[in-house]
TORLUMPA-425775 format. One record per residue (C-alpha): residue in one letter; x, y, z. Coordinates in nm, 4 decimals, m for minus. Layout:
N
@r->A x->X y->Y z->Z;
...
***
This chain:
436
@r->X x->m1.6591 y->1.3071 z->0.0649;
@r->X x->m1.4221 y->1.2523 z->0.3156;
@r->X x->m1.6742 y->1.2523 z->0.6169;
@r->X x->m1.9153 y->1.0475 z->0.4058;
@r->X x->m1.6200 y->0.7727 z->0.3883;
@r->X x->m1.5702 y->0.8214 z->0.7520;
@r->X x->m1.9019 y->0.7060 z->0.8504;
@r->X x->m1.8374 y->0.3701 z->0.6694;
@r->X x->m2.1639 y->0.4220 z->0.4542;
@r->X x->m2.1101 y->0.1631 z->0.1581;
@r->X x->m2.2922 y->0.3753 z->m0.0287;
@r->X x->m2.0038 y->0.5865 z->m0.0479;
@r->X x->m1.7340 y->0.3162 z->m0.0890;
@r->X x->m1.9709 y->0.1492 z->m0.3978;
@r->X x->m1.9953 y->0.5652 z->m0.5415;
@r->X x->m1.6186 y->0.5636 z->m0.4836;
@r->X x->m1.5322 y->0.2889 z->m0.7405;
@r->X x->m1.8260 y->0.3949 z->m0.9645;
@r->X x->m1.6555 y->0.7165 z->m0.9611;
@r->X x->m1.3642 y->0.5545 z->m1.2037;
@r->X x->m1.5784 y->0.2767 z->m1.3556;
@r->X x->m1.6417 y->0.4601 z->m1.6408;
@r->X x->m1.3900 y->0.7259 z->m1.6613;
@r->X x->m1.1788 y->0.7377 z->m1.9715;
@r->X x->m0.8634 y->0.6555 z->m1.8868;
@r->X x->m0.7152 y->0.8817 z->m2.1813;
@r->X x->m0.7287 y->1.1736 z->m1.9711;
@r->X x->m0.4431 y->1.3201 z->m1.7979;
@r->X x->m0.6885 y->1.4416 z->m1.5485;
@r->X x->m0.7850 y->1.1859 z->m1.2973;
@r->X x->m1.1241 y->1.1559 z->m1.1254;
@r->X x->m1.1696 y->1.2841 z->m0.7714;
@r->X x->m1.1976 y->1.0093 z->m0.5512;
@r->X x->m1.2826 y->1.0125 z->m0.1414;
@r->X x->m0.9971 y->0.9922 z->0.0388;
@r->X x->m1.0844 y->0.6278 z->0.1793;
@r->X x->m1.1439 y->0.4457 z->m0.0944;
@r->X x->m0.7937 y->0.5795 z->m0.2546;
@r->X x->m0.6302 y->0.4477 z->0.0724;
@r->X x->m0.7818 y->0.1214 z->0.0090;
@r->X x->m0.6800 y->0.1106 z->m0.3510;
@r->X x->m0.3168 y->0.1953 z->m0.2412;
@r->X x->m0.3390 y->m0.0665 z->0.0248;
@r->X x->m0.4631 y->m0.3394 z->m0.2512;
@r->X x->m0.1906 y->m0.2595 z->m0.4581;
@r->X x->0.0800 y->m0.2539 z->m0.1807;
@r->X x->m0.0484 y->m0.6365 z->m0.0869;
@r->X x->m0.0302 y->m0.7511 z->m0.4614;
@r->X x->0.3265 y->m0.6309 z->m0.4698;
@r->X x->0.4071 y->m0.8127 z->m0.1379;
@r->X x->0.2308 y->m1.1296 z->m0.2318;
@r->X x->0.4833 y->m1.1470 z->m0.5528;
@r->X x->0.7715 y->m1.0852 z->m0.3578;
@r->X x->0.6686 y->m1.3460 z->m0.1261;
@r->X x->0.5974 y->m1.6142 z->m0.4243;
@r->X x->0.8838 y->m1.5368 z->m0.6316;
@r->X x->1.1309 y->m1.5552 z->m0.3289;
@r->X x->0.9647 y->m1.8963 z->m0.2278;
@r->X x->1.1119 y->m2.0288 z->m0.5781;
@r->X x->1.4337 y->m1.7706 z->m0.5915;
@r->X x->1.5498 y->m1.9180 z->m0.2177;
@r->X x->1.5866 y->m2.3102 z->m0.2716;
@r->X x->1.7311 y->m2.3284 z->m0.6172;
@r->X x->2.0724 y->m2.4974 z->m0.4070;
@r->X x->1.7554 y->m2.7798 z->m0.3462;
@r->X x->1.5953 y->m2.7875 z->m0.7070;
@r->X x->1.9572 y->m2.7900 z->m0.8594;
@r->X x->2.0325 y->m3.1041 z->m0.5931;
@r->X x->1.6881 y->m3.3231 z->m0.5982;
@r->X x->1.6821 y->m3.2952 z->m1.0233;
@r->X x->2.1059 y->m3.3852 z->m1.0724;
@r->X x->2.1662 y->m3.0835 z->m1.2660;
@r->X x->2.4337 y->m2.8283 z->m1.2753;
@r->X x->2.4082 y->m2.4643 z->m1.3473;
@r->X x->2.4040 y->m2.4881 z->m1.7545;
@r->X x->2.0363 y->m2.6924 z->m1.6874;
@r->X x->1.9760 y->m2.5095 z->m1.4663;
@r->X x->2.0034 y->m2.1585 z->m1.6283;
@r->X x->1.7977 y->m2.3573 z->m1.8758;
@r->X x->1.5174 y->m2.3345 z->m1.6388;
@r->X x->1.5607 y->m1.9668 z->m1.5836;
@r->X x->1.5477 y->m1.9203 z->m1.9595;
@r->X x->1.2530 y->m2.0974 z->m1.9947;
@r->X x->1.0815 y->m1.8793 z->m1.6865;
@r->X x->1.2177 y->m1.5706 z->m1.8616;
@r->X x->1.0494 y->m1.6333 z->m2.1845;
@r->X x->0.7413 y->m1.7304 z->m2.0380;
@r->X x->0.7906 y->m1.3571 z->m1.8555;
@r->X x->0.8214 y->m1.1925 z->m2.1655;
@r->X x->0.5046 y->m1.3724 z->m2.3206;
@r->X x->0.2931 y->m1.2638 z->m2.0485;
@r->X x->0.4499 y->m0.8756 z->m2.0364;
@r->X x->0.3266 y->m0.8378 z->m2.4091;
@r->X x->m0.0079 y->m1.0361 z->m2.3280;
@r->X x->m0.1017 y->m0.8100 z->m1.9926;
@r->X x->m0.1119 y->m0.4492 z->m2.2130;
@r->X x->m0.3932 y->m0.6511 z->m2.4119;
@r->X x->m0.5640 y->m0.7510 z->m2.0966;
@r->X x->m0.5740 y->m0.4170 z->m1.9448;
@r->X x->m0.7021 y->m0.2594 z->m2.2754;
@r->X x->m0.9417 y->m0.5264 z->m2.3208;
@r->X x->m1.0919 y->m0.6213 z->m1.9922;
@r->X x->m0.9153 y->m0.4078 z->m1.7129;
@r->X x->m0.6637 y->m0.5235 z->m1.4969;
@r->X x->m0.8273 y->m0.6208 z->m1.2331;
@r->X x->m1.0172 y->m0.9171 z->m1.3900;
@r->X x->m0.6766 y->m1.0193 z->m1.5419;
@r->X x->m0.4922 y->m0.9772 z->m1.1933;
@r->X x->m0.7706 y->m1.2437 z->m1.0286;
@r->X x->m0.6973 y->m1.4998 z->m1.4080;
@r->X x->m0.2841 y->m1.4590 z->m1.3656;
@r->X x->m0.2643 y->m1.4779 z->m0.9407;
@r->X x->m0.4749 y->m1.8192 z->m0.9799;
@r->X x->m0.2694 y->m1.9157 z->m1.3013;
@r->X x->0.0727 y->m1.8161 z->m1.0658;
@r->X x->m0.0629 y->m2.0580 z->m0.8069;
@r->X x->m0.1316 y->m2.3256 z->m1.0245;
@r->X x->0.2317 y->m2.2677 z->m1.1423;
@r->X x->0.3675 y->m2.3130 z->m0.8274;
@r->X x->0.1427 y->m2.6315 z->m0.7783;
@r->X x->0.3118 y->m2.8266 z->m1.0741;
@r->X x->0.7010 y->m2.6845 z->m1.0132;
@r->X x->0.6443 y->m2.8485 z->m0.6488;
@r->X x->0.5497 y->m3.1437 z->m0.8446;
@r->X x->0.8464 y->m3.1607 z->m1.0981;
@r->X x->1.1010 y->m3.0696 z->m0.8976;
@r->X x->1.0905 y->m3.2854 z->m0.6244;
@r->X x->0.7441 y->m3.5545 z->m0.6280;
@r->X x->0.8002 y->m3.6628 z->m1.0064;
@r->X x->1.1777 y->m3.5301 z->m0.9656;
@r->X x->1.1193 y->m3.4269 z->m1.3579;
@r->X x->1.2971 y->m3.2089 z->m1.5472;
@r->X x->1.0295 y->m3.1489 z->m1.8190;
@r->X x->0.7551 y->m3.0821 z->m1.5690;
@r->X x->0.9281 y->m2.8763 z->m1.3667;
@r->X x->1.0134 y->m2.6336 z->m1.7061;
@r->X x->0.6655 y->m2.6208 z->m1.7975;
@r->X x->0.5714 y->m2.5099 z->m1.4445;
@r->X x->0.8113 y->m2.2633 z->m1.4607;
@r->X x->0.6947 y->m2.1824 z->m1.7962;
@r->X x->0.2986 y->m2.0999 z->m1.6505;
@r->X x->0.5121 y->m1.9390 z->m1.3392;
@r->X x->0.6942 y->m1.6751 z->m1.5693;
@r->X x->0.4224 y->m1.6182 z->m1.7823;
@r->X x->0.1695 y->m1.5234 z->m1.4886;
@r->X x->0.4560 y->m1.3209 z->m1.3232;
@r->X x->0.5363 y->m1.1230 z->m1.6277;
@r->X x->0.1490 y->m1.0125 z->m1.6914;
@r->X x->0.0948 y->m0.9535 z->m1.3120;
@r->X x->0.4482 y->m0.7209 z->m1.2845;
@r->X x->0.2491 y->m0.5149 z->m1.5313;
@r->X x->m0.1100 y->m0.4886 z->m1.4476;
@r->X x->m0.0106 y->m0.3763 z->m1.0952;
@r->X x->0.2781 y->m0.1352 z->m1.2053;
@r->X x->0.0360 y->0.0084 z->m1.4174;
@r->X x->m0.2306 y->0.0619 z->m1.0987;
@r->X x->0.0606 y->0.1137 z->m0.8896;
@r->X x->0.1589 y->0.4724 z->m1.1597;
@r->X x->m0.2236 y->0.5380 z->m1.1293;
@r->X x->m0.2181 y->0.5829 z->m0.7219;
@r->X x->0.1526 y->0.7503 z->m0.7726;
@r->X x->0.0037 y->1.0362 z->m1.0221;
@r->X x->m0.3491 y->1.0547 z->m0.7758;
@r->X x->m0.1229 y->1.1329 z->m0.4731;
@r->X x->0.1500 y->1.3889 z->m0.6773;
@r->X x->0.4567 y->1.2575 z->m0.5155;
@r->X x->0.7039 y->0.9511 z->m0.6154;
@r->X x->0.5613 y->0.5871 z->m0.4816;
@r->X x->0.6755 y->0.3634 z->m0.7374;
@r->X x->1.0157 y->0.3019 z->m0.5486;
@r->X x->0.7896 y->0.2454 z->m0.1958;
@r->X x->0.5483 y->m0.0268 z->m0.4163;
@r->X x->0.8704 y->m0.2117 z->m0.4847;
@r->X x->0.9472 y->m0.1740 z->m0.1577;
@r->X x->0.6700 y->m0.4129 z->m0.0626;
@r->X x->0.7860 y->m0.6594 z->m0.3342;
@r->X x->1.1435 y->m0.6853 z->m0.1445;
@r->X x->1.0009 y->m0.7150 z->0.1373;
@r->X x->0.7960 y->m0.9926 z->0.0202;
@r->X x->1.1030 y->m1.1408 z->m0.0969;
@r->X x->1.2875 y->m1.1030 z->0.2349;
@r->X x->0.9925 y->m1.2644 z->0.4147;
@r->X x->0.9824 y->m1.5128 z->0.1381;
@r->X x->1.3613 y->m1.5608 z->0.1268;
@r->X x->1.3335 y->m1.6055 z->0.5225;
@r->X x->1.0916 y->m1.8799 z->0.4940;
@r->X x->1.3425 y->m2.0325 z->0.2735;
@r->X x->1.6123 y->m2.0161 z->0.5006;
@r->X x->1.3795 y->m2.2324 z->0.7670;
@r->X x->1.2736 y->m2.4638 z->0.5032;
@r->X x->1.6648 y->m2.5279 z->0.3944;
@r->X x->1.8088 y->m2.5520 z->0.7567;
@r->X x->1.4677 y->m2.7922 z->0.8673;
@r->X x->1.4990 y->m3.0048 z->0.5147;
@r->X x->1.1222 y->m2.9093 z->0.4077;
@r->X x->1.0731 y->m3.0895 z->0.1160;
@r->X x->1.0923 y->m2.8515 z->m0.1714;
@r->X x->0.7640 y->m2.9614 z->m0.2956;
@r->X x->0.5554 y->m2.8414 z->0.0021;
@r->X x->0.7196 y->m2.4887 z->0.0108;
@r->X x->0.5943 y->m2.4134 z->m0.2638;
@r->X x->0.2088 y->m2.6147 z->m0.2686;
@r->X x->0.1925 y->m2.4157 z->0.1191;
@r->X x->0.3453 y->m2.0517 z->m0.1334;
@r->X x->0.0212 y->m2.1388 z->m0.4012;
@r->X x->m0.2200 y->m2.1572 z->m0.1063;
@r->X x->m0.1006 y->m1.8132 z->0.0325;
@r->X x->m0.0900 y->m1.6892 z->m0.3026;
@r->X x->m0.4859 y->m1.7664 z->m0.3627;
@r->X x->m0.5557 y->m1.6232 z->0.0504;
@r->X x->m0.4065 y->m1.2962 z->m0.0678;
@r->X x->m0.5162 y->m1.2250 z->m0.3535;
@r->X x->m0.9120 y->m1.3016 z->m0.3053;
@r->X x->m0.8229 y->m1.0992 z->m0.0013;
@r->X x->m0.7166 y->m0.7874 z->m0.1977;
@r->X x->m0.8113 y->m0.7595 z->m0.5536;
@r->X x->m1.1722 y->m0.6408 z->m0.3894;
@r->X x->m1.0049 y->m0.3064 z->m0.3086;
@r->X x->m0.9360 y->m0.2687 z->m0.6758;
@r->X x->m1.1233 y->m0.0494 z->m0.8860;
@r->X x->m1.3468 y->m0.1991 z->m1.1556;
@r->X x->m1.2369 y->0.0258 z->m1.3386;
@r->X x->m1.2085 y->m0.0392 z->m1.7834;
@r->X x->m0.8534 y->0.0589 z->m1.7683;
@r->X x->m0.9113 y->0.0510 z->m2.1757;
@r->X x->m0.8143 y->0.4229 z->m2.2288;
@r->X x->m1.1877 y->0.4425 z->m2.3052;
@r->X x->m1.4843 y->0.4641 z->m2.1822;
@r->X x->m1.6856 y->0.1340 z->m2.1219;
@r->X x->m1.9489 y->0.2653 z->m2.4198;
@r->X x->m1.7130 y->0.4015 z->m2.6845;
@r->X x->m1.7313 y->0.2406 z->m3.0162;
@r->X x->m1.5259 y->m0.0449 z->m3.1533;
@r->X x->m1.2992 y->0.2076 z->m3.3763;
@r->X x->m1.1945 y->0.3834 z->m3.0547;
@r->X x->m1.0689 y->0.0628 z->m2.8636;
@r->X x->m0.8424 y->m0.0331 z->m3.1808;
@r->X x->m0.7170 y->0.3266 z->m3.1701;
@r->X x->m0.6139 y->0.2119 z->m2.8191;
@r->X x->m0.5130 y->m0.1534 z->m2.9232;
@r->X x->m0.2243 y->m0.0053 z->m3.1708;
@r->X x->m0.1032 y->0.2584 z->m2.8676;
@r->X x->0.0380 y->m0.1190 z->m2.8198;
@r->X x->0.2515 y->m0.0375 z->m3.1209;
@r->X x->0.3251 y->0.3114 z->m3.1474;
@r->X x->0.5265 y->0.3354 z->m2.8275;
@r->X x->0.7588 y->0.1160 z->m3.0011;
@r->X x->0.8474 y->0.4404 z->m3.2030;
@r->X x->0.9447 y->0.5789 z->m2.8848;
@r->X x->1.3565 y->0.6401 z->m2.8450;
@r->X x->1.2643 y->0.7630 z->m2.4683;
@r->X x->1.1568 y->0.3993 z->m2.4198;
@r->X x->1.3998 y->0.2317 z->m2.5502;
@r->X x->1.6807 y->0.4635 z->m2.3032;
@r->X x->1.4515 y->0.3645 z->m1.9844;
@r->X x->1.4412 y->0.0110 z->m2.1152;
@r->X x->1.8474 y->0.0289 z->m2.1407;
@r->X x->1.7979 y->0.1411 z->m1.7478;
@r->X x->1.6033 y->m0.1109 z->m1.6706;
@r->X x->1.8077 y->m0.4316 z->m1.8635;
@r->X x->2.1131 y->m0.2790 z->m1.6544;
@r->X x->1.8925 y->m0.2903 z->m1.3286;
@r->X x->1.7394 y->m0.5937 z->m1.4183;
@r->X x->2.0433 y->m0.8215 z->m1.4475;
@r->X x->2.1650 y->m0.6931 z->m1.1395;
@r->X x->1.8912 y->m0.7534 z->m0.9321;
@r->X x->1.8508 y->m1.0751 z->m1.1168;
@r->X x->2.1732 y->m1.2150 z->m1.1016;
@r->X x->2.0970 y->m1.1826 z->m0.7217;
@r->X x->1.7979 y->m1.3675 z->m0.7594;
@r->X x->1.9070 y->m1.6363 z->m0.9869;
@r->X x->2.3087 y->m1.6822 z->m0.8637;
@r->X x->2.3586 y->m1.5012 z->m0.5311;
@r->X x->2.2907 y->m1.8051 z->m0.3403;
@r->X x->2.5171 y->m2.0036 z->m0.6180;
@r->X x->2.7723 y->m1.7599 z->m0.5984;
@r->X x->2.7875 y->m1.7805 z->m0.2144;
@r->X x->2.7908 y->m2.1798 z->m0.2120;
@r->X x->2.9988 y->m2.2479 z->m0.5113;
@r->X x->3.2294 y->m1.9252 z->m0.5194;
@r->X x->3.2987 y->m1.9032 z->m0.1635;
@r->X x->3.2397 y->m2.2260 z->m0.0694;
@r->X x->2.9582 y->m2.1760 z->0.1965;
@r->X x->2.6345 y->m2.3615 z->0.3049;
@r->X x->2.3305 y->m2.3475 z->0.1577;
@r->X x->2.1598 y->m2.2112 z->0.5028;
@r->X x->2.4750 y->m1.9194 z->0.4543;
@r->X x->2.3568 y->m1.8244 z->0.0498;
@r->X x->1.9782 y->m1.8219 z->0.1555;
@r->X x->2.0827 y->m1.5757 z->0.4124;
@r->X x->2.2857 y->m1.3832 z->0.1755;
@r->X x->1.9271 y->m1.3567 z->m0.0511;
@r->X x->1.8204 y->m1.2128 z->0.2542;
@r->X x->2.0825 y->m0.9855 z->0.3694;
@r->X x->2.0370 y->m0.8708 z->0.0182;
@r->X x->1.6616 y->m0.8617 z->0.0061;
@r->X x->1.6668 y->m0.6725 z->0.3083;
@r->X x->1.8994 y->m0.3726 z->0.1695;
@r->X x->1.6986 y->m0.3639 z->m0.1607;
@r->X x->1.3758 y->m0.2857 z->0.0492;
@r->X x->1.5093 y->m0.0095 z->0.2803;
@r->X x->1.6527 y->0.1602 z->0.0231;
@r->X x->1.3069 y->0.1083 z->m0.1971;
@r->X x->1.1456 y->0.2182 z->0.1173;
@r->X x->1.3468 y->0.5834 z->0.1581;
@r->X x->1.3779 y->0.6317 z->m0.1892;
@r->X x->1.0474 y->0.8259 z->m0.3270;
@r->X x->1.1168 y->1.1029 z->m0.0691;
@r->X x->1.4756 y->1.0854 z->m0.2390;
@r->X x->1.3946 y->1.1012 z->m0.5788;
@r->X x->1.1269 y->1.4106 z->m0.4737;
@r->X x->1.4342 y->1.5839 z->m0.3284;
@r->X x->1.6958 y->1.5342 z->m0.5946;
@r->X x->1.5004 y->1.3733 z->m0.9462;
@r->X x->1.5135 y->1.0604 z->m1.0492;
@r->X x->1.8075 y->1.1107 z->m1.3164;
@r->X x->2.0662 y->1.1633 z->m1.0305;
@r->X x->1.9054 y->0.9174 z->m0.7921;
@r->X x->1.9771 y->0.6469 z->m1.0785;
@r->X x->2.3411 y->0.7559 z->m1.1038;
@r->X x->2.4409 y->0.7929 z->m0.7794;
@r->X x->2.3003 y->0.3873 z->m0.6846;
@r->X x->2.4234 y->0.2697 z->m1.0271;
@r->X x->2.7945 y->0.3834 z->m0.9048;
@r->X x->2.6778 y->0.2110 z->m0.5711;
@r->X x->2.5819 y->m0.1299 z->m0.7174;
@r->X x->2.8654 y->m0.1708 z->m0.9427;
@r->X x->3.1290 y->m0.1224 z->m0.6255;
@r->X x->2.9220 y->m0.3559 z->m0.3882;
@r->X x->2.9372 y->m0.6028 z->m0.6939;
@r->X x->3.3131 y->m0.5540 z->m0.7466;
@r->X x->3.3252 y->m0.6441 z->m0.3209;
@r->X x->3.1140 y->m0.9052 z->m0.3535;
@r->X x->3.3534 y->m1.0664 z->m0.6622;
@r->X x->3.6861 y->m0.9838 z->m0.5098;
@r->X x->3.5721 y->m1.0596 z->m0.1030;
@r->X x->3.8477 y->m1.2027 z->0.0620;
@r->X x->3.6356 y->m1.3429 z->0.3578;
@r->X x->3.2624 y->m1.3996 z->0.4342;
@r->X x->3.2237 y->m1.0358 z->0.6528;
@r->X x->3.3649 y->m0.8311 z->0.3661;
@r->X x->3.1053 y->m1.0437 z->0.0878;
@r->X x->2.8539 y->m0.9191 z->0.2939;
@r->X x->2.9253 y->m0.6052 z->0.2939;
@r->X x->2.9386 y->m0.6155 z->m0.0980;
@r->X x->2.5611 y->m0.7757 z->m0.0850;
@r->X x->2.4224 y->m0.4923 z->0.1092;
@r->X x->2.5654 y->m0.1971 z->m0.1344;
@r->X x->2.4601 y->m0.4371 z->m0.4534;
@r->X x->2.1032 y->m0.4689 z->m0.3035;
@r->X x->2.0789 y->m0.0819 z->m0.2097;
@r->X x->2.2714 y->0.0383 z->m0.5433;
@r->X x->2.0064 y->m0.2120 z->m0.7350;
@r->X x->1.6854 y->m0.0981 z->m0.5628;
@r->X x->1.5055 y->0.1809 z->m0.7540;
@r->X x->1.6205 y->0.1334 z->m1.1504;
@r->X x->1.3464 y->m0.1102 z->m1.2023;
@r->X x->1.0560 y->0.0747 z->m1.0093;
@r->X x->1.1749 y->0.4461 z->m1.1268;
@r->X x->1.1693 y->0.2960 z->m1.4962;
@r->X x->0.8323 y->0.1891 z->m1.4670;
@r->X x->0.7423 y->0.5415 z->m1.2916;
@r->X x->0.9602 y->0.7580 z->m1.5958;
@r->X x->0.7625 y->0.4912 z->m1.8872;
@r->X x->0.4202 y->0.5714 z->m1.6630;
@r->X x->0.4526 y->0.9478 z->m1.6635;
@r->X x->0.2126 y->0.9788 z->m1.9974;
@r->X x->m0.1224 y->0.8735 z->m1.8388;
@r->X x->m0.2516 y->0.8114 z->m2.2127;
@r->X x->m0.0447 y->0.5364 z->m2.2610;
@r->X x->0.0293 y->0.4449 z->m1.9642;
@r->X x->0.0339 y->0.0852 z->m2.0039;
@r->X x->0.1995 y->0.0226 z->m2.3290;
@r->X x->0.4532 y->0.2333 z->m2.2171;
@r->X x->0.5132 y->0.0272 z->m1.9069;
@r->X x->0.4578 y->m0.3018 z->m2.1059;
@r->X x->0.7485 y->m0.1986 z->m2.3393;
@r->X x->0.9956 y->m0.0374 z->m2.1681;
@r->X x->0.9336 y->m0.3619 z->m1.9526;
@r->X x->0.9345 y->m0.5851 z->m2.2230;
@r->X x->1.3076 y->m0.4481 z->m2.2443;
@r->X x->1.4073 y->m0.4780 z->m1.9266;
@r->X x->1.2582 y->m0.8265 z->m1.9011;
@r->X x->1.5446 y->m0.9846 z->m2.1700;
@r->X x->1.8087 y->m0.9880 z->m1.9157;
@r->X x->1.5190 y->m1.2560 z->m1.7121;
@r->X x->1.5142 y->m1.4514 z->m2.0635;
@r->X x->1.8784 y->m1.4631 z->m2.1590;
@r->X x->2.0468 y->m1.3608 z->m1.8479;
@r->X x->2.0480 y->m1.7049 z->m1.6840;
@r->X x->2.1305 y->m1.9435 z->m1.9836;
@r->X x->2.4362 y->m1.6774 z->m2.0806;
@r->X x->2.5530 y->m1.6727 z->m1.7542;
@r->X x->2.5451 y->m2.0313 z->m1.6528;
@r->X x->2.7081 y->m2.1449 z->m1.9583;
@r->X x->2.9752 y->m1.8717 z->m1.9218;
@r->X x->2.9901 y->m1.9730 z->m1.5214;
@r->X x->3.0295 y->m2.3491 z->m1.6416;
@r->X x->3.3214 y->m2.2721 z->m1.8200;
@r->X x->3.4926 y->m1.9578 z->m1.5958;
@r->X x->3.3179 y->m1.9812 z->m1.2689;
@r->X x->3.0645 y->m1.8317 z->m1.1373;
@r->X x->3.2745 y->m1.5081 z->m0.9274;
@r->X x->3.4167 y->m1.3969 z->m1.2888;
@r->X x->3.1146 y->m1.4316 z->m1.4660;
@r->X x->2.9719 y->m1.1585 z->m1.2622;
@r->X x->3.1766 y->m0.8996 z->m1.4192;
@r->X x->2.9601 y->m0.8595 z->m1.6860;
@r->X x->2.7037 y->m0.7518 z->m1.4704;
@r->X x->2.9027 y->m0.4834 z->m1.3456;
@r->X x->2.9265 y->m0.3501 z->m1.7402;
@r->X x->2.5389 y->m0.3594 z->m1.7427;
@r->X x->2.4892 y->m0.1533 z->m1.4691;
@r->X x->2.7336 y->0.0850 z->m1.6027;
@r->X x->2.5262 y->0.1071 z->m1.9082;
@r->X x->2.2248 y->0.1950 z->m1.6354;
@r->X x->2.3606 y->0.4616 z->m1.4839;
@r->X x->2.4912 y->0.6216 z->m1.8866;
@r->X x->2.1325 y->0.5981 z->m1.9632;
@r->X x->2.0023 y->0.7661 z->m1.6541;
@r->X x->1.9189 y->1.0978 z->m1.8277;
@r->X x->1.5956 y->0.9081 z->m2.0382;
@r->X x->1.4229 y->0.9038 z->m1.6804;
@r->X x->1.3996 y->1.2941 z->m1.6900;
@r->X x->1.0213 y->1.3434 z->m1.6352;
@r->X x->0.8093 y->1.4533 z->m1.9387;
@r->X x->0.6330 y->1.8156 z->m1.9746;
@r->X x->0.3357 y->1.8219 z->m1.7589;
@r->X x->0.4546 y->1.5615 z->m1.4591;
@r->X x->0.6199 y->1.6568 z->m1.1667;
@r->X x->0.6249 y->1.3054 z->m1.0421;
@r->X x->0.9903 y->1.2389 z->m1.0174;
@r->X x->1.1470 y->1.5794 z->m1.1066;
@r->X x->1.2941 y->1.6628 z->m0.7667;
@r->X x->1.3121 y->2.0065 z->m0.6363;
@r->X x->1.4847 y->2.3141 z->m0.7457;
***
């Protein structure tokens, strides 16, 4: 097979997909595929996570601007993050559906042109209409297709991971930061050049729709239903109330715990870094997009080194070493007596932050029967601290500040690293277990 895909021979590359077209995806056995067309499917999936990274860091980068050209402060505007987060957790329960129904790769191409759209009307709320309204239903469509997408290509990103035998997860989130530091570094340009808000993110939508045409044609057409494309309608609502069952799962609910803690604080980085650093230490906005950055940046080298570090010591004490790591750079950050020492918090928040969110979806993954619920739940989980992480924390930052509000996020991650133990990988998968 492998000299076949050598020779370039479509025939081979159209036999490669067909290969997993119809293979039940209830089997903990996966089909053989040639070597080339894996490495494109990895590829595919790499590029998806970038091009969310980049798109989500085009928004995350010039809040300062949205909060300025609307007149808001940060109660409205954690209002706005709320109604992104529930919007994210409509679309996580909505994408295990899709994938059981019509594989993911038809729902990837429906939520990446849905995400663009999103990003179409935000540009138009925030800054051409200056509208409040439109700008939270755009941010409504934006969370919505962000949510679903996070889990259609976490769940292809665990199907590469278990075809290769060794722990990717953390290097597939690796491409999302670095999306994010690319898209974070745009944002820098944009705020120090005054680009209009607006056409950030209409020239984001158009490299959103590039990218994904681009990419999603490297992606299996596979059913990714659990069954095979022939199998009567009793077996696909067996598969339809895997949906459900999980939810009887206490393992999910522990690597959902890890991933809440994760989740609010990478998110508080997302939503308030750059308010922390323009508000709390009084910099410019130019100075908090580059703190995104700074912090972007550790998140994806640590992302980047971290599979080979899980396979060498597990993923339980991989999670407890960074948790310890992200609550002191936090504590820094808070207590920084100048801008050097702030920074210096950032970069151990970012690396200390990095792999609870991608090794939760690899520990929820590790079942390839239910692959996708699992991921969908434990998600679903991890997804609240998006929904009521930024309305809790801008009204308790309206009232205390914003520095002292981010003590509760280092309680959460202490919760993280207590619940590190869940990630322990199940009987039968080595993915994640570290060596002896």
């Amino acid at each position: 097979m492998r000299q076949a895909s050598r020779g370039g021979s479509a025939i081979a590359h159209d036999r490669a997909f067909e290969s997993i077209r119809y293979a039940p995806r209830v089997t903990t056995k996966a089909p053989t595929l040639p070597h080339a067309a894996l490495g494109q499917w990895r590829a595919a999936v790499f590029a998806l996570f970038l091009l969310n990274g980049v798109a989500f860091a085009s928004w995350a980068s010039r809040l300062p601007s949205v909060k300025r050209s609307l007149g808001i402060g940060d109660f409205e505007l954690g209002l706005l993050l709320f109604v992104m987060g529930a919007g994210s957790l409509i679309g996580l329960g909505a994408a295990n559906i899709i994938v059981v129904r019509w594989g993911a790769r038809r729902g990837l191409y429906v939520m990446f042109a849905g995400l663009a759209f999103a990003l179409v009307i935000v540009g138009l709320g925030v800054e051409t209409l200056e509208s409040f309204p439109v700008a939270a239903v755009g941010l409504a469509l934006m969370g919505l297709t962000f949510g679903a997408c996070d889990v259609m290509i976490n769940v292809e990103a665990a199907s590469v991971e278990q075809r290769f035998g060794i722990t990717l997860m953390p290097l597939f989130h690796a491409f999302f930061s670095l999306g994010t530091v690319a898209g974070a570094g745009i944002g820098v340009a944009m705020a120090a050049w005054r680009v209009p808000v607006s056409v950030h993110l209409w020239s984001a939508a158009i490299l959103v729709m590039i990218v994904m045409l681009g990419s999603l044609r490297f992606v299996p057409a596979h059913e990714a239903r659990g069954v095979e494309a022939d199998a009567p309608a009793s077996t696909r609502r067996e598969r339809l109330l895997t949906t459900l069952t999980v939810w009887r799962d206490p393992r999910i609910y522990a690597i959902g715990l890890i991933m809440l803690g994760m989740a609010f604080a990478e998110g508080s980085a997302n939503d308030w870094l750059t308010i922390a650093v323009v508000d709390g230490h009084g910099q410019s906005e130019a100075v908090g997009a580059a703190a995104f950055t700074v912090f972007s940046v550790a998140m994806t080298a640590f992302r980047a080194v971290g599979g080979p570090l899980v396979d060498r010591i597990g993923r339980v004490w991989t999670l407890r070493i960074l948790s310890v790591a992200a609550a002191a750079g936090l504590v820094i950050f808070i207590l920084a007596p100048n801008l050097p020492v702030a920074f210096v918090g950032i970069i151990l928040w970012g690396a200390g932050s990095s792999l609870g969110f991608p090794l939760g979806m690899s520990a929820a993954a590790d079942d390839p029967k239910k692959a996708a619920a699992s991921v969908s739940a434990a998600a679903t989980i991890g997804y609240i601290a998006f929904l009521c992480g930024p309305p809790v924390l801008g009204w308790i930052s309206h009232q205390i500040g914003i520095l002292p509000t981010l003590w509760i996020i280092v309680a959460l991650i202490a919760m993280s690293g207590l619940a590190s133990g869940s990630a322990k990988p199940i009987a039968g998968s080595t993915v994640g277990a570290g060596r002896p």
